[in-house]
BAPA-722063 format. One line per field, with one value per residue (C-alpha): residue in one letter; residue number from 0; z, y, x negated. Coordinates in nm, 3 decimals. Layout:
<nodes>
res: [A,...]
n: [NUM,...]
zz: [Z,...]
yy: [Y,...]
xx: [X,...]
</nodes>
This chain:
<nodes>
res: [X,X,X,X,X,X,X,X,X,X,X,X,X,X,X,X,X,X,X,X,X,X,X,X,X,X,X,X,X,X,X,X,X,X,X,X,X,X,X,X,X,X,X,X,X,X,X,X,X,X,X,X,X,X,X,X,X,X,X,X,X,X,X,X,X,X,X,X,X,X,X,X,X,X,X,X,X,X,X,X,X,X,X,X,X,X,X,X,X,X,X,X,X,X,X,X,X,X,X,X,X,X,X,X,X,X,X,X,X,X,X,X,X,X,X,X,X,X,X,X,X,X,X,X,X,X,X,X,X,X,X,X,X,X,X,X,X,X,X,X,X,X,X,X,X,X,X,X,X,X,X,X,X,X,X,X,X,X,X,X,X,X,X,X,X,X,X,X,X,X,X,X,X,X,X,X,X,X,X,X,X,X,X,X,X,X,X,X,X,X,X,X,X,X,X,X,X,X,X,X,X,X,X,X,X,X,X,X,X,X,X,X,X,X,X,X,X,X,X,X,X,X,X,X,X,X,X,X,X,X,X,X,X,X,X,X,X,X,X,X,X,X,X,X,X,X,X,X,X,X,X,X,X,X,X,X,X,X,X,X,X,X,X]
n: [0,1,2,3,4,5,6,7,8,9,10,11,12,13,14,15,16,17,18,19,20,21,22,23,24,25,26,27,28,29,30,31,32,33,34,35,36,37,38,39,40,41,42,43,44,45,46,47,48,49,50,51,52,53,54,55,56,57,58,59,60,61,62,63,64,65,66,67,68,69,70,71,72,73,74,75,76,77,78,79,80,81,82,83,84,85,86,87,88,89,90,91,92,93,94,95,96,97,98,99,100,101,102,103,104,105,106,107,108,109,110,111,112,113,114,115,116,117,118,119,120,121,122,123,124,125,126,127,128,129,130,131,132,133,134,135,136,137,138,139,140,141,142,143,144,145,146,147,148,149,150,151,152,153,154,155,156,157,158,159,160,161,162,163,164,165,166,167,168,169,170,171,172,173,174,175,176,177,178,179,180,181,182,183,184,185,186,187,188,189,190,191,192,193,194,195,196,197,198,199,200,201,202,203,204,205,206,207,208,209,210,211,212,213,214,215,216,217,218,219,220,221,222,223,224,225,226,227,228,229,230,231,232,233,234,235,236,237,238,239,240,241,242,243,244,245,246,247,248,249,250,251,252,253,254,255,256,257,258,259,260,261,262]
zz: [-0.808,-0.674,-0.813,-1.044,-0.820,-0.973,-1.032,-1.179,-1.381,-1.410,-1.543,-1.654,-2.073,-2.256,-2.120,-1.886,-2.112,-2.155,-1.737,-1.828,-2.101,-1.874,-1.609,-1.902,-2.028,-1.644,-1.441,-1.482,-1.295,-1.250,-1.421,-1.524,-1.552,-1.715,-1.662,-1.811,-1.654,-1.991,-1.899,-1.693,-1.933,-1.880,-1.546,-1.595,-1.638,-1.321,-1.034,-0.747,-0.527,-0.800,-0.884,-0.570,-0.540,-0.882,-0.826,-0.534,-0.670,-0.977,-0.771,-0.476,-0.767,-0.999,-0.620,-0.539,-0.941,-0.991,-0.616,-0.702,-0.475,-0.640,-0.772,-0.995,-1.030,-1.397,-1.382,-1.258,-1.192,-0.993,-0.821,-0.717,-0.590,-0.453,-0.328,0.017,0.063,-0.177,0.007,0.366,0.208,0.059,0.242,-0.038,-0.225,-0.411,-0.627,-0.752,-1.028,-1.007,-1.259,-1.260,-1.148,-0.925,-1.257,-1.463,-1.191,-1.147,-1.525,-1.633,-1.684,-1.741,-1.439,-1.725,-1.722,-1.926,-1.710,-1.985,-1.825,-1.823,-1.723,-1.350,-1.311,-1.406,-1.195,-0.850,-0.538,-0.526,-0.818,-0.677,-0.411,-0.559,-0.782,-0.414,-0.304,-0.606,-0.913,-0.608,-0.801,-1.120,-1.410,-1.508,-1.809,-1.787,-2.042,-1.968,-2.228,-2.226,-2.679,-2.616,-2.399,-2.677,-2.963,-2.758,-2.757,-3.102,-3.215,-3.049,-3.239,-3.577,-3.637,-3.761,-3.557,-3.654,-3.614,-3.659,-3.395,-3.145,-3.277,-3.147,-2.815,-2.748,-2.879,-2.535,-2.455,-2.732,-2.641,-2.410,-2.574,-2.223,-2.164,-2.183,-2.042,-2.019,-1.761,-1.939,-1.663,-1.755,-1.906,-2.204,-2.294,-2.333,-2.604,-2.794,-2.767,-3.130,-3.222,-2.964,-3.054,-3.457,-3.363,-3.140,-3.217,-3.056,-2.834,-2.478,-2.240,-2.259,-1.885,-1.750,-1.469,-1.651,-1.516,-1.155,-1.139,-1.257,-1.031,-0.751,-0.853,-0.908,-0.541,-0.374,-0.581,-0.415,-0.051,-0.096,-0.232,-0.491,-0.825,-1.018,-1.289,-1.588,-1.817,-1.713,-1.928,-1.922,-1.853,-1.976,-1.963,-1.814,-1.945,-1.759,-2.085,-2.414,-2.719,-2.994,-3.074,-2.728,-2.737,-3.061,-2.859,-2.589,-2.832,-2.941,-2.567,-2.538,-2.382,-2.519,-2.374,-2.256,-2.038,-1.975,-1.579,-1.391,-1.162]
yy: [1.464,1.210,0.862,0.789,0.549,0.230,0.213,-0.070,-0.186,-0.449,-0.612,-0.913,-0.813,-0.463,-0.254,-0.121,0.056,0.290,0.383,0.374,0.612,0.849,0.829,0.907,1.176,1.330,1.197,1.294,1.122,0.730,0.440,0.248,-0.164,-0.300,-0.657,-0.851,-1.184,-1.330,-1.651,-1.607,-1.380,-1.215,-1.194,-1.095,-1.471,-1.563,-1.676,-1.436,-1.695,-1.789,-1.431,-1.316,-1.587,-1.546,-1.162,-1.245,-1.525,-1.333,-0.998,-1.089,-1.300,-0.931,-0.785,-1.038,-0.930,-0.602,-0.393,-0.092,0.127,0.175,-0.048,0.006,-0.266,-0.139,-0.407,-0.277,-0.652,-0.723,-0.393,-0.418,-0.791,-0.835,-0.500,-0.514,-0.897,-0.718,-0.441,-0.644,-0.829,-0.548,-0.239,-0.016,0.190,-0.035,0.194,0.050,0.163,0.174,0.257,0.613,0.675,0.999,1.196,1.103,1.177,1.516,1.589,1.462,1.738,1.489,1.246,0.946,0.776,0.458,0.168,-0.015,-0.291,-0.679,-0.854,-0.894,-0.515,-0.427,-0.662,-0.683,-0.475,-0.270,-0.126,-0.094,0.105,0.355,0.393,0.442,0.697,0.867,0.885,0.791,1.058,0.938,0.649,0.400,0.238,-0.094,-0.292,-0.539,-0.730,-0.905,-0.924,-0.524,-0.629,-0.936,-0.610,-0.420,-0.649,-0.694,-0.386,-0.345,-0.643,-0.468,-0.619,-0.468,-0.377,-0.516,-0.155,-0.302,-0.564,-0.276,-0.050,-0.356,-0.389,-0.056,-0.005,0.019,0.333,0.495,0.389,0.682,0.976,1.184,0.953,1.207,1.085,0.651,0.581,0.332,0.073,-0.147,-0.024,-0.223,0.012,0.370,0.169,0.171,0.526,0.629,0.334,0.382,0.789,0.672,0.423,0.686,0.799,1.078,1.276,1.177,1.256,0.899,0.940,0.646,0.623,0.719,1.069,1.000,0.752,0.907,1.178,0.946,0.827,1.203,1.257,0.942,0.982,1.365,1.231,0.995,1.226,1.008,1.229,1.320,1.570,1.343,1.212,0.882,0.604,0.221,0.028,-0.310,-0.546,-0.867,-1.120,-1.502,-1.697,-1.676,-1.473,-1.356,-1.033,-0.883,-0.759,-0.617,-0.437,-0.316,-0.168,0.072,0.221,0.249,-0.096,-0.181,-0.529,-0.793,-1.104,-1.393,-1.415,-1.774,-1.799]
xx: [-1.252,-1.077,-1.075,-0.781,-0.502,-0.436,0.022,0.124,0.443,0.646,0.976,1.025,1.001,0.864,1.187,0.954,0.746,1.034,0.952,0.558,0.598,0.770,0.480,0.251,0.410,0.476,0.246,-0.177,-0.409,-0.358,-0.477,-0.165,-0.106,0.154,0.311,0.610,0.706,0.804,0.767,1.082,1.273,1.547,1.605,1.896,2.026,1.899,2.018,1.981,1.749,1.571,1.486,1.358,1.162,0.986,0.938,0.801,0.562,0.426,0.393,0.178,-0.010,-0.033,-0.130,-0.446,-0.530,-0.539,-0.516,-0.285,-0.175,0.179,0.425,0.693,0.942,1.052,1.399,1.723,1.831,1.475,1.545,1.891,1.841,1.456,1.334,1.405,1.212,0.939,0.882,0.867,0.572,0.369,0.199,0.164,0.494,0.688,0.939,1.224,1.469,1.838,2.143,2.187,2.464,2.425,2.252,2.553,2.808,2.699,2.630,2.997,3.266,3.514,3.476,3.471,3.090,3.031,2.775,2.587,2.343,2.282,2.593,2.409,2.391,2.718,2.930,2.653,2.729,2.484,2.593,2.914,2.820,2.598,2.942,3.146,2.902,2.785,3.088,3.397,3.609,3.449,3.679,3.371,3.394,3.114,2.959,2.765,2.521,2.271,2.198,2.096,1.795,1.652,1.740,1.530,1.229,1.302,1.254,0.943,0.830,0.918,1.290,1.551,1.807,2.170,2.359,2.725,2.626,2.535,2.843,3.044,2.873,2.907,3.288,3.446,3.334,3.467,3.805,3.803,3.797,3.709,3.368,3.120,2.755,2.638,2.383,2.128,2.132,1.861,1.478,1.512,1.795,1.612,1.391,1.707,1.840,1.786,1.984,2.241,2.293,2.347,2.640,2.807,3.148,3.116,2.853,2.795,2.472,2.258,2.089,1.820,1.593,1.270,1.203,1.350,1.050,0.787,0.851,0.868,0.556,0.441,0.538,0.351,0.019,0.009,0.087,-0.188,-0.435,-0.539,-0.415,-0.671,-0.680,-0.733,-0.461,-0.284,-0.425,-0.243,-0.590,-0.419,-0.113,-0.070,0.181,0.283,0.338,0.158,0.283,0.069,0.292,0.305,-0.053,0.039,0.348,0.159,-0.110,0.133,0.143,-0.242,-0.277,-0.693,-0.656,-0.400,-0.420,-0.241,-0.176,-0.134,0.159]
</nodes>
C-alpha cells in the first residue's frame, strides 16, 4: 500500500476547515495539515501587494515545515490575487478555490444568482470575469461583508451568532424575488450555512467550492499514485500567532496537536 500523501490547507482563519471537511468526507487516503495565517487575519482587508507577499512568506515557510505534496489555498481572496506568483515558486499542485460561479449558473432556473464574499471578492476582476464567462446571461445580485467571516470564527469558538445581524447582511437578496441559488464566495461562509438557511426568506440553492476541491484533490492524489486506502486523517494544524481557543477549534476536526509556526 502506498504511503498516505501529505495535502495541506490553508487560509488565513478556520474558513478553511469548511474545504478540509469536504476532503475528509470525499477524499481516503492522505494525511491532511491544516494552517491559518491568523496573525495576518482577514485577508480580506489587505492590500493586494501586501497579500501576495505574505502568502508567499508563510507558504514557502509551511513548505520547508511540513513537505506536502498538495496544497490547497482554502481563501477565495488569496486565490483570486496570489496563485499565479504561488504557483511559479512551488513544484508541487497548488489548488486554489474560486467563487462558484459556473455551479450556480448552471443550477439557476431563473438566471438571478446572489455573490456573497469579503468586500475584496465581490468587487476584484477576477471575479468579474468568471461572471463574463460563466453567468453572462445571468442578473447578479453581490454582497460583500466582511462581519460574516469574524461570525464565522465566532461560532467556531462557541458564540452566539447575532441572527438579525446576519438577516440584515443578507437582506439584499431577498429583494429579488426570482434569486434562486447564492454561491458562498469565501470558506468562512459554508461554516455558516445553518445560520444562513434559518434567516432566508425564501429557498434558494447555497453552492461553495467544497466538493469541486476535494475532487480536484481526489483527481491529483490518483495521478500521483500516492492514494492509499485508509481514511484521510488531519495530522495537525499550524497557526502564525498565538491563541489559546484555536487548538480547541481545530480539535473539533480531529486536529491531536497544534503549533505555533514562525514567519
Amino acid at each position: 500500500m502506498p504511503k498516505p500523501a501529505k495535502v495541506l490547507v490553508f487560509d488565513s482563519g478556520v474558513g478553511g476547515l469548511s474545504i478540509l471537511r469536504e476532503i475528509q468526507s470525499r477524499v481516503p487516503g492522505c494525511d491532511l495539515y491544516y494552517a491559518c495565517d491568523n496573525q495576518a487575519f482577514p485577508y480580506g482587508t489587505k492590500d493586494e501587494t501586501e497579500l501576495v507577499a505574505r502568502v508567499d512568506a508563510v507558504l514557502k515557510s509551511l513548505d520547508r515545515e511540513l513537505e506536502p505534496e498538495i496544497v490547497v489555498i482554502a481563501c477565495n481572496t488569496a486565490s483570486t490575487v496570489a496563485l499565479p506568483r504561488i504557483r511559479a515558486h512551488f513544484s508541487h499542485p497548488v489548488v486554489g478555490v474560486v467563487p462558484a460561479i459556473k455551479p450556480a449558473a448552471e443550477a439557476s432556473k431563473s438566471r438571478v444568482i446572489g455573490l456573497l464574499g469579503t468586500p475584496g471578492t465581490v468587487q476584484r476582476q477576477y471575479t468579474q470575469q468568471l461572471i463574463d464567462e460563466f453567468a453572462g446571461d445571468c442578473e447578479v445580485v453581490r454582497v460583500g461583508s466582511s462581519e460574516l467571516v469574524h461570525m464565522a470564527e465566532k461560532k467556531l469558538r462557541g458564540c452566539e451568532i447575532d441572527k438579525d445581524e446576519l438577516a440584515s447582511i443578507v437582506e439584499p437578496f431577498y429583494r429579488n424575488k426570482k434569486l434562486d441559488a447564492i454561491v458562498l464566495a469565501c470558506t468562512h461562509f459554508p461554516l455558516l450555512l445553518d445560520e444562513l438557511m434559518a434567516v432566508a426568506r425564501f429557498d434558494v440553492k447555497w453552492i461553495d467550492s467544497g466538493e469541486a476541491i476535494a475532487r480536484r484533490v481526489a483527481y491529483l492524489l490518483n495521478e500521483t499514485g500516492r492514494r492509499a486506502d485508509n481514511r484521510s486523517v488531519l495530522i495537525a494544524s499550524y497557526y502564525t500567532a498565538e491563541d489559546p481557543l484555536l487548538a480547541q477549534t481545530f480539535s473539533q476536526f480531529g486536529s491531536p496537536s497544534s503549533h505555533l509556526l514562525r514567519v
